[in-house]
N, C-alpha and C positions, 0 to 999 in steps of 0.2 A: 432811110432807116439807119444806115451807118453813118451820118451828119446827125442826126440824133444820138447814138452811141457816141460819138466823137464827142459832143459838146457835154453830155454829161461826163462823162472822163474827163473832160476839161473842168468844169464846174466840180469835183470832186477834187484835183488836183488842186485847184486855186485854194478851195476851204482850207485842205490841206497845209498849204503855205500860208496862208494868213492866220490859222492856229498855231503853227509853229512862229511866225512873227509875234504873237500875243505873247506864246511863253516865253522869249528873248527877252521881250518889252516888261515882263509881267519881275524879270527874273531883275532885271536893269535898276527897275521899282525899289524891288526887296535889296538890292546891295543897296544902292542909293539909301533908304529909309532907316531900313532895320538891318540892316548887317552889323550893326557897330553892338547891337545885343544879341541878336538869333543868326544862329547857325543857318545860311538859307540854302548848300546844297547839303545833299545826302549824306548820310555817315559824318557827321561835324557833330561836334559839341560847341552848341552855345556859348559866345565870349564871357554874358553873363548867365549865369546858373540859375537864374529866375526867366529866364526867357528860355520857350523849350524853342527847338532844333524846329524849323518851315515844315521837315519831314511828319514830327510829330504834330504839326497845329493841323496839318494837310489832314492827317488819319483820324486826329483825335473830334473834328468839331464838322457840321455839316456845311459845305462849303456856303450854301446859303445864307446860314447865321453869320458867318464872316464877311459874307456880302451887304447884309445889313449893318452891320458894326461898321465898318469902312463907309458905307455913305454915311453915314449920320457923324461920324466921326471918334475915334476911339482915342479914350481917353484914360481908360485902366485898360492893366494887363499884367504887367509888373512894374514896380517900383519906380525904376527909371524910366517906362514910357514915355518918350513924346505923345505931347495931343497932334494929331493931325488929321487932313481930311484929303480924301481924292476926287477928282473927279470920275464919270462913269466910266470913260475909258479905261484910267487907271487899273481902277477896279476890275474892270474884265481882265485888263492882263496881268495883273497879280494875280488873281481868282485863276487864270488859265496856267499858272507857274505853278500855283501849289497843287494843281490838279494833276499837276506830267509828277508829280513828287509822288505820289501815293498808285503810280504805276510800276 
């Protein structure tokens, strides 16, 4: 019983860390991509003012719908947009970055 206990505390701990690796990676993403328009930590103002702040796209849109737009590949949003597309991974750890944002 307590080798059972053990290994699920182990298996939670791992999730754990590998969620937080996602948002590292997710976050790594978003400076990489879009930092050069959107604000991508908290309390920042946007470099450009047509691009809202990672915090607000986090609250404003269901993360879902963003996860759609990103595989298919986004190609409006504001003005200056690059087109670009990610892979699935990508996308999980951006998706898991803007999700620690609306905590």
């Amino acid at each position: 019983m307590i080798a059972a206990v053990i290994l699920v505390g182990d298996a939670a701990v791992a999730k754990t860390q590998d969620r937080e690796a996602n948002v590292i990676e997710g976050r790594a993403i978003a400076e990489e991509l879009c930092s050069r328009c959107h604000a991508i930590d908290p309390g920042q103002a946007s470099p450009n003012p047509e691009a809202p702040p990672f915090q607000e796209v986090a609250g404003r849109w269901p993360l879902s719908h963003l996860e759609e737009a990103l595989a298919e590949g986004i190609s409006v949003g504001h003005d200056a947009m690059p087109e670009f597309t990610l892979n699935t991974r990508q996308i999980d750890n951006l998706l898991a970055y803007l999700s620690s944002l609306t905590r």
